[in-house]
Each structure stands twice: as C-alpha cells, then as structure tokens.
C-alpha positions in Angstrom: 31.4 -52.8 -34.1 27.7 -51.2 -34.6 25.9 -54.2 -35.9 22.1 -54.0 -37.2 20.0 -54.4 -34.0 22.1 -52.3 -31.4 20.0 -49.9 -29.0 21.0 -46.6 -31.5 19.3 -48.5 -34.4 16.2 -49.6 -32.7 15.3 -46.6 -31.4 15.9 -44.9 -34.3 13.5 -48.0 -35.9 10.7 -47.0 -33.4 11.0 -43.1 -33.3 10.8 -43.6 -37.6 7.8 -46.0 -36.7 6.4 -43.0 -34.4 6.8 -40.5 -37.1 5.2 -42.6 -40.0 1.9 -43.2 -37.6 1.8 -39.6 -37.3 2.5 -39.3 -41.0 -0.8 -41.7 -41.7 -2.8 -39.9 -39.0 -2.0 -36.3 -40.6 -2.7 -37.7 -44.5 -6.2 -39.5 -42.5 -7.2 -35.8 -41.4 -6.4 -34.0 -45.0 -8.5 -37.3 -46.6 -11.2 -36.7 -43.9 -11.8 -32.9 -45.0 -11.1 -33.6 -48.9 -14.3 -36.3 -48.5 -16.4 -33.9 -46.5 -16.0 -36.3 -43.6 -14.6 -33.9 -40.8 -16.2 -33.2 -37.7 -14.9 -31.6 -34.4 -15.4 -34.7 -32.4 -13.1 -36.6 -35.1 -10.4 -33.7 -35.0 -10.6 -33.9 -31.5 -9.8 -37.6 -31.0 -7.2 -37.4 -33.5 -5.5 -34.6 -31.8 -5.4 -36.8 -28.8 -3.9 -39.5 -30.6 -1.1 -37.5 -32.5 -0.2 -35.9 -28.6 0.3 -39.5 -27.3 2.8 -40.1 -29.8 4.8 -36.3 -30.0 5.1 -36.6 -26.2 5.7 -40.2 -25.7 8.9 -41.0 -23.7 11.1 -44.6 -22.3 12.5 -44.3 -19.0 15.4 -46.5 -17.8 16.1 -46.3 -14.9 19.7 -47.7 -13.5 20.0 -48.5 -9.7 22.4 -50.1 -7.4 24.7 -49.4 -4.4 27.9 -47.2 -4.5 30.4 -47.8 -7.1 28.7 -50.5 -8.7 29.3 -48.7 -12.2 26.3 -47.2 -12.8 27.5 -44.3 -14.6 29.9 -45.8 -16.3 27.8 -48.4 -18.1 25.7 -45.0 -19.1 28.9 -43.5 -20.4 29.6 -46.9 -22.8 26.0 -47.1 -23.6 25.6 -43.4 -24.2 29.2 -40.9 -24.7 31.0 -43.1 -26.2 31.8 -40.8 -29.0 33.1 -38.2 -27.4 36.1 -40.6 -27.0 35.6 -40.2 -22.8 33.9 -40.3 -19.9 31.4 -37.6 -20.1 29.5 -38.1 -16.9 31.7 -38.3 -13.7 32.6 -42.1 -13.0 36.2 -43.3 -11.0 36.3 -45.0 -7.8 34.2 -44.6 -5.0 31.2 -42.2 -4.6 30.4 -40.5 -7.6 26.9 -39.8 -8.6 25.7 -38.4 -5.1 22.3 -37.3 -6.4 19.2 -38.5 -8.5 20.3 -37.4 -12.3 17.8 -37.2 -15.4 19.2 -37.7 -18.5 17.1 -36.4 -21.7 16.9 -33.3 -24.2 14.5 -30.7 -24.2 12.8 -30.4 -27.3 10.9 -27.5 -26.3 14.1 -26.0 -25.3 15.9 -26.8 -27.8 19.5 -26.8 -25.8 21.8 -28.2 -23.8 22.0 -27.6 -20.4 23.0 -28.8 -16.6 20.6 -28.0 -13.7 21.1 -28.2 -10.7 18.7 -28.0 -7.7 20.1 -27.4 -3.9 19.6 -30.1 -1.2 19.0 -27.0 0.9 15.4 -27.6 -0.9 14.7 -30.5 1.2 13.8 -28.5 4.2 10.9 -26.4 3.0 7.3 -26.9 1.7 7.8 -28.3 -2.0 8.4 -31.5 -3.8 10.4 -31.8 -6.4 7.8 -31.5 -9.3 6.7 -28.8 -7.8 10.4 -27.0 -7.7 10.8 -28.0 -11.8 8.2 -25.6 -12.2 10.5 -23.1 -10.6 13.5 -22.7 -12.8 14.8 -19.8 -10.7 15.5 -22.1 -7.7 17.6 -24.0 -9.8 21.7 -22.9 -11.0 21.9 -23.9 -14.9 25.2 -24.1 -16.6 25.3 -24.4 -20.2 26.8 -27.1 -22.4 28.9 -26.6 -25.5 28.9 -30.0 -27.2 31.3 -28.6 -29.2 33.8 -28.3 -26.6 33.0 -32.2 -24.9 36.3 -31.2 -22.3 34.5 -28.2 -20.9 31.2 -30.2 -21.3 32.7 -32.7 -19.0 34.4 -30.7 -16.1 31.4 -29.0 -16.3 29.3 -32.5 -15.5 31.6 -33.2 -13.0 29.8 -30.7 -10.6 26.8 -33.2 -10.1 29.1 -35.3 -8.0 30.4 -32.4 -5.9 29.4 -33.1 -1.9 29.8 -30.5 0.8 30.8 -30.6 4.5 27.6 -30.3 7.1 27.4 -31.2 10.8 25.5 -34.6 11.7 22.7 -32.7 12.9 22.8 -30.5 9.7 22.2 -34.1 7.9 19.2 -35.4 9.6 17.3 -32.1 8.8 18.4 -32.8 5.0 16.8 -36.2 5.8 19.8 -37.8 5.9 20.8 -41.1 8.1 24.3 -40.1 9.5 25.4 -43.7 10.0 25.9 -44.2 5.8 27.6 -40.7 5.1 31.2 -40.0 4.5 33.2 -38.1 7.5 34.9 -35.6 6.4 38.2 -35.8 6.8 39.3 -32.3 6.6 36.9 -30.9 9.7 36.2 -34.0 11.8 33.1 -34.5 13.6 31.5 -33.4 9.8 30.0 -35.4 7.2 29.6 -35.1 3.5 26.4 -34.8 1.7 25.6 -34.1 -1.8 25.7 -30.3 -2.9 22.7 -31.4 -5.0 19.5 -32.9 -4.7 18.4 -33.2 -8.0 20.4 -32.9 -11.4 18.9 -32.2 -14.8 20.8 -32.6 -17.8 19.7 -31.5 -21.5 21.9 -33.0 -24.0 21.8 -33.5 -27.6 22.1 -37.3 -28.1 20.7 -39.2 -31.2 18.4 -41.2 -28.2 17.6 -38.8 -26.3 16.0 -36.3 -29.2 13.9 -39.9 -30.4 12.3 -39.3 -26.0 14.8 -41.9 -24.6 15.0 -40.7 -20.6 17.7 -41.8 -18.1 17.4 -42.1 -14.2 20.6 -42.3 -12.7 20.2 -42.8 -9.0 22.9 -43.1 -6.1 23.5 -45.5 -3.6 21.3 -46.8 -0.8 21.3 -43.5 1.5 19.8 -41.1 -1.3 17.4 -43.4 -2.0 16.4 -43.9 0.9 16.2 -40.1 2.1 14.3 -38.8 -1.2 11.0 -40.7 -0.6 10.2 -38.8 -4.0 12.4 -40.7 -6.1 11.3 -44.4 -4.8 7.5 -43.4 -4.4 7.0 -42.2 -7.9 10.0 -41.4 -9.8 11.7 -45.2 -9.6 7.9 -46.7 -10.3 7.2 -44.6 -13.2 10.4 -46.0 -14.9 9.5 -48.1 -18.0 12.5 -50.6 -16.9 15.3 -50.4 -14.1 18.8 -51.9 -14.5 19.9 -53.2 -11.2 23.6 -52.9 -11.2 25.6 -55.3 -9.6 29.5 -55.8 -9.3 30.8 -59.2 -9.7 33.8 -58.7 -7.5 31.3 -58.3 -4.4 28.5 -60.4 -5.8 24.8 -59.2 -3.8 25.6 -57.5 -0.5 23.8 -56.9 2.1 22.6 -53.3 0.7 22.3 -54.5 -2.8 19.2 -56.4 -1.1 17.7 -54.1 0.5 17.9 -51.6 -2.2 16.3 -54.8 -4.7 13.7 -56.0 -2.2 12.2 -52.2 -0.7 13.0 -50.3 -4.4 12.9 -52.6 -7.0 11.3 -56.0 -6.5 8.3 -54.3 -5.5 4.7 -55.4 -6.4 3.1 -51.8 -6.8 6.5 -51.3 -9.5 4.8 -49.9 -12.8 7.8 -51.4 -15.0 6.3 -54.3 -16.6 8.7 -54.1 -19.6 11.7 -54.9 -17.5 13.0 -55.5 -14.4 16.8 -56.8 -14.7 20.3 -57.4 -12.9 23.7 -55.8 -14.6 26.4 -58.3 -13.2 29.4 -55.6 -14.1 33.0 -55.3 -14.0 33.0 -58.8 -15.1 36.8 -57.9 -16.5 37.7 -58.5 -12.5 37.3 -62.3 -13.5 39.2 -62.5 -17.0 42.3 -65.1 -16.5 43.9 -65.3 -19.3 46.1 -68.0 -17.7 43.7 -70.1 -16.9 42.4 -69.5 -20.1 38.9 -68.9 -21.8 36.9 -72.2 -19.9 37.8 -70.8 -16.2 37.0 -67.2 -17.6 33.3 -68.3 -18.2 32.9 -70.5 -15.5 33.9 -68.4 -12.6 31.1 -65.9 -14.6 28.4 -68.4 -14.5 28.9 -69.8 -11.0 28.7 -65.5 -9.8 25.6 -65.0 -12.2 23.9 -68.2 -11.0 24.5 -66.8 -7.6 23.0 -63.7 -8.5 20.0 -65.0 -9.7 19.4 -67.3 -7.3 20.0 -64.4 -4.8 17.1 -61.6 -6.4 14.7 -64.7 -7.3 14.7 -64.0 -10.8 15.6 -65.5 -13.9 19.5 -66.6 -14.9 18.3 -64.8 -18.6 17.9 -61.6 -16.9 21.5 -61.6 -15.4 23.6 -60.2 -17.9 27.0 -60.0 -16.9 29.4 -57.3 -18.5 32.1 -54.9 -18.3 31.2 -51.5 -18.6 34.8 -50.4 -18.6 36.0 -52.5 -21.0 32.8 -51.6 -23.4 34.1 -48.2 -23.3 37.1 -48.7 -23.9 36.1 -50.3 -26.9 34.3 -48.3 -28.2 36.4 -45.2 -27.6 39.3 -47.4 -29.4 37.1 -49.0 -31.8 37.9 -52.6 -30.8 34.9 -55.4 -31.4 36.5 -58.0 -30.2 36.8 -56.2 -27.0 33.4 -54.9 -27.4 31.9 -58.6 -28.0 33.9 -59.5 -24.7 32.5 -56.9 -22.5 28.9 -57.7 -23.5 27.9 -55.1 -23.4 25.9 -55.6 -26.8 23.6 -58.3 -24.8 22.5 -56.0 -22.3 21.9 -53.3 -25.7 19.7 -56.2 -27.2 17.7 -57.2 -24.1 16.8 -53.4 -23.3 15.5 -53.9 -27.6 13.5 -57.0 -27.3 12.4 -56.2 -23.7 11.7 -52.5 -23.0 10.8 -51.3 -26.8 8.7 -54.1 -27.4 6.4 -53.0 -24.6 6.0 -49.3 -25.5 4.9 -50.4 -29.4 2.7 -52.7 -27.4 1.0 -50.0 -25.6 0.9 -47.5 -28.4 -0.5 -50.0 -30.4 -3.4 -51.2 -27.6 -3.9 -47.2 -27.0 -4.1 -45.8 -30.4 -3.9 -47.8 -33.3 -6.8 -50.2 -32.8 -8.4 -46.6 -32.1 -7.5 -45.1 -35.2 -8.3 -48.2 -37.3 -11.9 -48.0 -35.7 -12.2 -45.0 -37.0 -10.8 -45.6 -40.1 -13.1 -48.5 -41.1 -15.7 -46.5 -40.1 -15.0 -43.6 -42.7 -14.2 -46.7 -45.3 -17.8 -48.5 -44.6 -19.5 -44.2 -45.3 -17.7 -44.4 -48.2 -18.4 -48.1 -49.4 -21.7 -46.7 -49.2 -21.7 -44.0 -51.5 -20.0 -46.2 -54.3 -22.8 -48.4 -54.1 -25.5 -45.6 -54.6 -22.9 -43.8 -57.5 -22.8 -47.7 -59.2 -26.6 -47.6 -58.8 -27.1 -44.4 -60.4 -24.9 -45.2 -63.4 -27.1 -47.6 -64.0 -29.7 -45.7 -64.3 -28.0 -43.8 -66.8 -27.0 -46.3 -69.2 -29.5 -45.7 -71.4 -29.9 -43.4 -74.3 -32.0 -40.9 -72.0 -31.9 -41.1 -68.3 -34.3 -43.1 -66.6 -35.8 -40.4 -64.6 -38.3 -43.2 -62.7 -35.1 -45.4 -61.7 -33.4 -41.8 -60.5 -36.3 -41.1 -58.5 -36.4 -44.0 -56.6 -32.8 -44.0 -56.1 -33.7 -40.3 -54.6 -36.5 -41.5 -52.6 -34.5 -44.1 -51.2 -31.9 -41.7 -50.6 -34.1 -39.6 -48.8 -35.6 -42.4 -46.7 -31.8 -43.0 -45.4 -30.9 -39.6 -45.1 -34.1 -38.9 -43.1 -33.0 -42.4 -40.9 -29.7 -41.6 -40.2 -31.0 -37.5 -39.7 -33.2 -39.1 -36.4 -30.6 -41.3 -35.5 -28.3 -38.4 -35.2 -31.5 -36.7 -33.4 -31.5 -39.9 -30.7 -28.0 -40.1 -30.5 -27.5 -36.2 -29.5 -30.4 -36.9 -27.0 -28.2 -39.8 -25.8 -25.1 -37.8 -25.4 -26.9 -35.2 -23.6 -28.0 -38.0 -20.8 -24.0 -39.2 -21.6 -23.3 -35.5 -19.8 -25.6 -35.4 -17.3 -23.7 -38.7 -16.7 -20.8 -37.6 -17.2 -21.4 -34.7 -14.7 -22.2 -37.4 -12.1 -18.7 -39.1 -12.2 -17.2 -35.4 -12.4 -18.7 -35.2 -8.9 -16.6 -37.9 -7.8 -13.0 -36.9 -8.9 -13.5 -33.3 -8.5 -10.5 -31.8 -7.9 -12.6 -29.8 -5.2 -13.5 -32.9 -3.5 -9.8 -34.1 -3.4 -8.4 -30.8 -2.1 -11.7 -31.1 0.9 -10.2 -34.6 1.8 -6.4 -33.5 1.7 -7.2 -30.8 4.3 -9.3 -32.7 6.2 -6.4 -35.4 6.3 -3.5 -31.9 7.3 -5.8 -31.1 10.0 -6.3 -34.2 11.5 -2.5 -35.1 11.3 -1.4 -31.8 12.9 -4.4 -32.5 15.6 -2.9 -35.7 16.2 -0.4 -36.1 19.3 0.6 -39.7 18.8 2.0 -41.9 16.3 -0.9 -44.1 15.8 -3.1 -41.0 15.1 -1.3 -40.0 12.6 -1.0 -43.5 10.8 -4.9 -43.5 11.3 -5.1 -39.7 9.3 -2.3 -41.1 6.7 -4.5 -43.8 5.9 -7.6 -42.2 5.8 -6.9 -40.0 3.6 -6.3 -42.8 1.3 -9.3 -44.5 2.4 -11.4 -41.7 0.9 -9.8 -41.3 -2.7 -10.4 -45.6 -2.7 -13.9 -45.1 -1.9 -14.5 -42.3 -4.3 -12.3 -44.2 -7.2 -14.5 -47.1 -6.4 -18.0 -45.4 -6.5 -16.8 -43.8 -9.7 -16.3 -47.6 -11.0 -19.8 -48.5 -9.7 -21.3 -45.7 -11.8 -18.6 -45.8 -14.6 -19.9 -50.0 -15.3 -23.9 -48.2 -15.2 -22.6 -46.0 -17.6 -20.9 -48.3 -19.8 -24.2 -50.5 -19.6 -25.9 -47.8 -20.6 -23.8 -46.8 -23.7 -23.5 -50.5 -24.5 -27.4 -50.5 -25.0 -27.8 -47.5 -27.3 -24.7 -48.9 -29.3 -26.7 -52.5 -29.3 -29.8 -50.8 -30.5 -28.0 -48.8 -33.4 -26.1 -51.8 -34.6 -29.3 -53.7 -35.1 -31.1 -51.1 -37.0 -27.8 -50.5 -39.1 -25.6 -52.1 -41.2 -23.1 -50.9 -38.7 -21.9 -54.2 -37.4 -18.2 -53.2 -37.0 -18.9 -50.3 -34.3 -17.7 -50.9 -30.5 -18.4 -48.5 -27.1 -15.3 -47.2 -26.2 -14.8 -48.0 -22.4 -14.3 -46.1 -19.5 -11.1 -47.9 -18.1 -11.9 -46.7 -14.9 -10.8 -50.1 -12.7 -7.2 -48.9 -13.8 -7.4 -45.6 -11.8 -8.8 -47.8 -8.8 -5.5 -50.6 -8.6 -3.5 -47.3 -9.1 -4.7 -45.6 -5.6 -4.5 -48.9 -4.1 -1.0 -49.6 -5.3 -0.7 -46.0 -3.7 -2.5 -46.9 -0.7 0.4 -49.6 -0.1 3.4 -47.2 -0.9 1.6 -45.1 1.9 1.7 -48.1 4.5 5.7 -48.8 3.9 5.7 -44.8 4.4 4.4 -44.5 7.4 6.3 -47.6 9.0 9.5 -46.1 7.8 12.0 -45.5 11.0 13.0 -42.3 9.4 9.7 -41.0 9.4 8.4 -42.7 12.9 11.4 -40.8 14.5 10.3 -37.6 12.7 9.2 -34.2 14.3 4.8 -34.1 14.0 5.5 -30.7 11.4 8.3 -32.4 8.9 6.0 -35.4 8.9 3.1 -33.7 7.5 5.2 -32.0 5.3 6.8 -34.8 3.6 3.9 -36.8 3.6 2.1 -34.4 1.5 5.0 -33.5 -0.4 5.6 -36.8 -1.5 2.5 -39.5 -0.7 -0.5 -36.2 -1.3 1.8 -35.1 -4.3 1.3 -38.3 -6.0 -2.2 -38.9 -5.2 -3.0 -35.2 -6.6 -1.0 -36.5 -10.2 -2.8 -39.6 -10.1 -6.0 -38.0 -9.5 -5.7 -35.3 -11.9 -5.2 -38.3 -14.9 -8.8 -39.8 -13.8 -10.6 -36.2 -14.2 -9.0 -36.3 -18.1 -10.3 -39.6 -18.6 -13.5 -38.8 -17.1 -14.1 -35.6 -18.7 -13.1 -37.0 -22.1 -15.0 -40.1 -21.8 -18.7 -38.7 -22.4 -18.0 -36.8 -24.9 -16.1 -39.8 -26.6 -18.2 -42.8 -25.9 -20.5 -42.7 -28.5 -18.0 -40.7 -30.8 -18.0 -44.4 -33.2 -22.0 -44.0 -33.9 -22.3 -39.9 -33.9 -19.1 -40.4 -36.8 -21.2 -42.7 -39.1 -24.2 -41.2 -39.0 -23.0 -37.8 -39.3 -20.4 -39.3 -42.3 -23.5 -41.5 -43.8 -26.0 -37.7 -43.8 -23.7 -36.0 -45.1 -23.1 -38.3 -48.4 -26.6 -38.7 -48.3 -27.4 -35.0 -48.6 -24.9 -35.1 -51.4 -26.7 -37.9 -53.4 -30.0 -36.5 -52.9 -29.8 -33.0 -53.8 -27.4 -34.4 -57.0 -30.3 -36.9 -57.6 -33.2 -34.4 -57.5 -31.1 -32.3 -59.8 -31.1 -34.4 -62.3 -34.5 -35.7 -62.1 -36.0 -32.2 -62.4 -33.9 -31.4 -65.5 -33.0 -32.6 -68.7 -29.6 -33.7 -68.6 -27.4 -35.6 -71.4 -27.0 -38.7 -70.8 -23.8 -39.6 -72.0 -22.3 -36.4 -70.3 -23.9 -37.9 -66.7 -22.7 -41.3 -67.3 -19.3 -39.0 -67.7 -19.8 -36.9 -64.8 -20.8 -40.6 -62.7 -17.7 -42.6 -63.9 -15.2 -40.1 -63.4 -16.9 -39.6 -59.4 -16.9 -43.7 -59.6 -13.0 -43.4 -60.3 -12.6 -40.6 -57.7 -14.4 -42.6 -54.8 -12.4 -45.7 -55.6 -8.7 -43.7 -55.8 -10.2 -42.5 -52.1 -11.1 -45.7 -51.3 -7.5 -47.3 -52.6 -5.6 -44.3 -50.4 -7.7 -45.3 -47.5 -6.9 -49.3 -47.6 -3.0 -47.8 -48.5 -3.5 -45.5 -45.0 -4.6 -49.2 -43.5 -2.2 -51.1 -44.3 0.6 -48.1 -43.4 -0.9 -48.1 -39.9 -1.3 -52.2 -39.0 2.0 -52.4 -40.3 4.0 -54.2 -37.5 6.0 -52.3 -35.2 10.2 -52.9 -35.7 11.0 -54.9 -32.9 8.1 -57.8 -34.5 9.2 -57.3 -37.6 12.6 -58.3 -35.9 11.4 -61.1 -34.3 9.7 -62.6 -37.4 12.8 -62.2 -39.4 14.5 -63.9 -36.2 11.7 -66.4 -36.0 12.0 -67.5 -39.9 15.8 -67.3 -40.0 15.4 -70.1 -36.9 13.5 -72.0 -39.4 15.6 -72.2 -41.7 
C-alpha cells in the first residue's frame, strides 16, 4: 500500500539528504577552526550556504477550473490518515480562494488564516498584508481533534452575498459568479481572498508548499497570484476531469496561466486527467476500461500540446478511498501512485539539481582548497623529519627548510598584500554596480512612472508610463551586465596571474550571474504587456489602475530587484574569496612551520624526541586529511532521486 518510492519516502530521502549536507558543512567549520584555517570571509560563505538549505522550500502548485478535483486529489495525496476529507471537497464550488498549504517552523503551530476580500480595494498586495497578521482572522487547529480541524477548514470555502456592482470593485467579472438565490439580483463571492493554513504534516515540516488555486474567475481577478505567485511554483498540476475532457475554460486557464513562456517551473508542468472512476465498466470489462482512458488522455494531450507521458489519468476519489480503507488494489487502480512517482522523478530531481549547481560545487571548491593548504604542510612536516633522522638534528638541512619557509611565507604574505589591494579596487567596483540597483534609484523610477500614470488622461499614456517604467529597470539591469562582464574580466586576470605564480591550479572566479537578473525583468517586462492589454484593467477607473499596477507589476519588480542588490553586494566581497582563502590558509601554516623551524634550529633539541614530536603531527595531519577526503566523499554523494535512477537504470540491465 506504501511502497518504497512514494512521495512521503522521497521527501523524507531529500530533507535526510538536506540535513546530512548541513551535517558535512557544520563538521567542515569545526575542522576549519581545529586546523587554524577559519577566516570571516570563509564563515561568511558557509553561512550563506547552510541558509540556502534551512530555508529551502518545493512549491506545487495545483490549477484547474471548478470542480475538477483539485482539493480532493490534495486530500488523497496529503489527509489521508485522518481517515477523511480534511480540506472542503464535494460537488460544485469549493475552494473559492488561493489556499497555501505548509507549516510554520518558526511558528511552530497549526493554524488557519484567513485574509478578507474586503482587502482588495485598498493600497496593499498581498505580500505586503502577510506582514500584517492583525488584518488577518486565525483560527487554531487541534490535530488532535481532525473533526473540529475539519469543520474548521471548511470556512475557506465559505462565499458571501454582494451586489454586482459590489463585485466589480472586488475585481470581480459578474458574468462567471454564482447568483444568489436567496436575494436575487446578488451574486456570491468568496468571504476570503487569501487562506493560509499551518499544519503539521510529515511533508510539509521537510518545506513541501501547496498552492491550491480556484477556478478561472479568481484567477483571473487576483493578478497577484498569476503574476508571481503561480510563476514562482516549482511545478503546477493542471487538473483536468475526464468526464468533460478540456473545455473551453480549461484552455484559457492552460494557455494565459500555465503554458506560459515567462513560467519559472522548469521541473514540471503536467495534466491530472481525474475522476477517471467515471469510465470504469466493469461490463465491458478491463480492455474497454483502458481504452476509453487512452482515447480521453490522447485527446488531452493533443489538446495542451504536450506530451501523452505527462497526462496521468487518475481517480482522486477512489485514491482516497483507498487509502482511508487500506485497499491497494484499489489504490493501484486509481493511480494515484503514478502521479506520486512523476512529482519524485520530476519536481525533486530538479531542486537536488539546483542545490547541487548552487552550493555543493561551492563547497567542494572550498574544500579542495583547505585539502591542497593542508597537502602542503605534510610535505614540509615529511621534509623536516627527514632532517631529523639522524642521530643529532641536522641543523643546516632545518635551516634551509626555514629559509624556504620564510621565502613562501614572505610570497604568499605580498600576495595577500596584492590581493587586498585588488579587493579594494573589487569595492570601488563593486560600489559602481551598487549605483545601478540602488534601491534609491528604483524607488526614483517608480515615482516617476505613479506620476506620469496619474498625469496621464488616456489609455495609451498610461500603457506608454507602464512600460517605461520597465524600460528603465532593463536598461539599468543591462548596464549592470556591461560593467558586471568588465568586472568579471577583471577578476579573471588577477585570478590568471595568481594561478601562474602558484601551484594553485584548481582555483576558479566566482561569477557575477548577473544576465539571470536581466531575462528575469524582461520575463517581467512581458507579464507587464499581457497586464496592461487585459479588458479588466482597460475598462478600469485611472486611480484603481495605478493602484493595482503597482500593487502587483511594481510589487514584483521591487522583489526582483531587491535579489540583484544581494547578489551585487555579496559579489565583491566574494569574488576573489577562493585566492584570499589559500593564501591566508598557506601564511598561516607557514608561520607555524617557521617559527617551529627556527625554534629548533636555535636550540638543542633531542633528536629522537623531535622525530616523536614530527611523526605524531605526521599522523595528526594525515587523520585531518583522511576526515577531510571522508567530508568529500559525504558531500558528492549523489542526491536520492540518482541514486534511484541508478538502481533503476542497473535493475533494467539486468
């Protein structure tokens, strides 16, 4: 029923993987300060490193028209153990706003919020308003109790009566709301715009995050959720029903939300044909079952242009069910185990991928550079043994070793000179691209932009301002790419220089990555076209316009902007961090050996008690060599979903 492989295990495989990188990265700090090999610069990158992977989160996000079964496959994938359906999910229009699914850590608790759609008609976006837990009404949750946790839950799909007019202001189109039926000429909206809900799930402690959005109409009216929220999302389950096949509004919620070129979710971008349980026959037997499936999933596919793979079709019911009851043959039948493997091989796969490309060829870097320092001092302790294998020291042999020692120390001591030279250009540099991305400079351009919009007494003029404002971040982003690759040049020279007076050979620059920042803010750039040619927004009032184009288009500019000033205040300090670590490492073992070296030079030692003294350091430097190799090999160790596909790979040889 809970076969090796499901979604629980792997995430459990990858949040174990997490916490034995930051295992290795701790034990690499403690073995830094035991070998006198710390530095602030060091501590500093490593802190970076270990935050990346404390606060690293998946998002999947699960879209799709009305009653499609959106909540319900998050139920079976989810609650099943609480033996019901913990998140409202029966016929017709359930989940009426955008709900987050997670558990706060810092917190520490579980918890419903909810945030009024009365919010939509002032000043602030939604991230703003989660920094303002007193506009929000928080239940508790008793897990303890998952009856009361549930009726509780069930207030997230709770609508309430408005007039038409009352709608629009909430941003809603009137044509796709429910009348009310109790006081005609009304219509129903969501109580809710936004629901948060803390909950302590296995998944969801290992920074597993759920987007639950409604149908077509919420989407459409929260230009929050579809310009950054929906993009953001590490994969998005498009769910489909296979009694209706794709509608009309299932495309147009795939083509504006989801097959989208400026969508950040690389790892995954699939179709959930459900209720699949709508075409069991059972007396037409097994054969007609399957093909009446296909023929509705070749449809599908054929229908969102993507692959027949990436259709799974399934019965979220019937996966509950079976799970509630305990029932794997009715478990295998609703599929739901395919969809549990593809979100595995697909969506895990691509965070190790990036965690790997971000920090672990980073931390090995630094690693090898700390094991080449320390190479180096087992060669001078080997050297001074043999000086000492004699019946008396050989005081000449010592005091070349010293003099050579000193002639390195006094090398690396100016190249430490130069290189602190170089990192004070590296600021002045650095100070230079600061310029660029101020946060001063943005703020200057967003007012200009509010002025000119509220200025602006046609349509076109404000599509001119929109996009002008957009116009200015790309040119800034781009000058900041110009001078970023003089930078990079520049850095690439003093690293060029080093490695040819060093034996260094393994040291790389550490780039800039600044073209990233600039595809973002043009990705941006295209959100802000569809934007402005949206009817909602054409038919808008000149002061709601503004308003929700900087609430929503500035909004994400301003968090987009503010993740290029940490890259470009971090970067000069970093960029010759690889050099400044070995020469500062290779001094400070220098200093060591030559003060030890003098020592025993200037008095008359026993030699037998300093081949001793040198064999047992010899032994030392080689256990700290043999824990370093151990921290090496614990840290390229492959992440679980390769290690899955090798087994997979070598069991398909067989």
């Amino acid at each position: 029923m809970t076969p090796q492989g499901t979604l629980s295990q792997q995430v459990e495989a990858y949040h174990n993987w997490k916490k034995e990188l930051i295992r290795q990265i701790g034990r690499y700090r403690l073995w830094l300060q035991d070998n006198n090999l710390f530095s602030e610069d060091v501590s500093t990158r490593i802190r970076h490193g270990l935050e990346l992977l404390i606060e690293d989160e998946l998002t999947i996000a699960f879209v799709g028209e009305y009653s499609r079964g959106k909540t319900e496959l998050i139920n079976a994938l989810f609650f099943s153990e609480y033996g019901q359906r913990m998140l409202p999910s029966q016929a017709g229009r359930t989940t009426m706003c955008p709900t987050e699914l997670f558990f706060d850590r810092t917190a520490n608790e579980n918890y419903l919020l909810l945030l009024p759609i009365e919010t939509r008609t002032g000043d602030l976006s939604l991230q703003q308003l989660r920094k303002q837990p007193e506009r929000w009404v928080k239940h508790d949750l008793d897990e303890r109790d998952p009856e009361v946790m549930r009726e509780v839950l069930a207030e997230v799909a709770r609508v309430k009566s408005v007039t038409p007019d009352e709608a629009r202001k909430l941003g809603f189109d009137e044509a796709m709301l429910e009348q009310d039926r109790n006081n005609p000429g009304q219509v129903l909206v969501p109580a809710w715009r936004n629901a948060q809900i803390s909950i302590r799930h296995p998944m969801f402690e290992r920074g597993l995050r759920i987007l639950d959005t409604p149908g077509l109409n919420a989407l459409g009216s929260e230009p929050e959720l579809t310009i950054s929220m929906l993009p953001r999302a590490h994969a998005v389950i498009f769910v489909l029903s296979a009694d209706t096949g794709v509608t009309a509004s299932d495309m147009t919620i795939w083509k504006e939300h989801i097959d989208t070129e400026h969508a950040d979710h690389r790892a995954g971008r699939f179709a959930v044909l459900n209720k699949i349980d709508v075409l069991w026959d059972d007396l037409q037997g097994e054969k007609h079952t399957q093909d009446a499936i296909d023929r509705v999933r070749n449809y599908s596919a054929g229908h969102l242009g993507i692959h027949q793979k990436d259709v799974i079709p399934l019965s979220a019911k019937q996966g509950l069910i079976a799970r509630v009851r305990q029932d794997e043959a009715l478990f295998d039948r609703s599929n739901i185990g395919h969809l549990e493997e593809l979100i595995i091989q697909r969506i895990l796969m691509h965070k190790e991928q990036l965690i790997t490309q971000s920090l672990i060829n980073d931390l090995l870097g630094m690693l090898q550079n700390s094991q080449a320092a320390m190479q180096t001092r087992l060669e001078s302790l080997e050297e001074e043994l043999k000086a000492c294998s004699g019946a008396t020291l050989d005081k000449a042999a010592l005091s070349r070793l010293a003099d050579r020692a000193q002639q390195d120390y006094d090398f690396y001591y100016k190249k430490l000179i130069t290189l602190r030279s170089s990192r004070r250009l590296m600021d002045s540099q650095g100070d230079l691209l600061r310029q660029l991305v101020s946060e001063q400079r943005f703020e200057a351009h967003a007012e200009k932009i509010r002025r000119s919009m509220s200025k602006s007494w046609t349509t076109a003029g404000m599509n001119r301002a929109m996009d002008q404002f957009f116009e200015l971040l790309e040119s800034d982003l781009t000058n900041l790419l110009s001078e970023g690759h003089l930078a990079e040049k520049m850095v690439g020279a003093i690293y060029r220089r080093y490695n040819e007076d060093t034996r260094a050979r393994h040291l790389e620059p550490i780039p800039l990555r600044a073209g990233r920042h600039v595809i973002a803010i043009r990705e941006l750039r295209k959100k802000a076209r569809r934007f402005r040619i949206s009817p909602k927004n054409l038919l808008t009032e000149q002061s709601v316009l503004v308003r929700r184009f900087f609430n929503v288009m500035v909004g994400e500019a301003r968090t987009l902007h503010s993740r290029v000033r940490r890259d470009v205040d971090r970067w000069p300090n970093e960029a010759l961090l690889p050099i400044m670590q070995y020469s500062m490492e290779q001094k400070q073992l220098l200093e060591h050996q030559i003060r030890r070296l003098r020592d025993m030079v200037r008095n008359d030692r026993d030699g037998r008690a300093e081949r001793e003294r040198l064999t047992n350091a010899i032994s030392d430097l080689r256990r700290q060599l043999e824990l370093a190799d151990a921290m090496h090999r614990q840290i390229r160790k492959p992440a679980p979903t390769m290690i899955q596909q090798k087994v997979v790979n070598i069991s398909g040889v067989l």
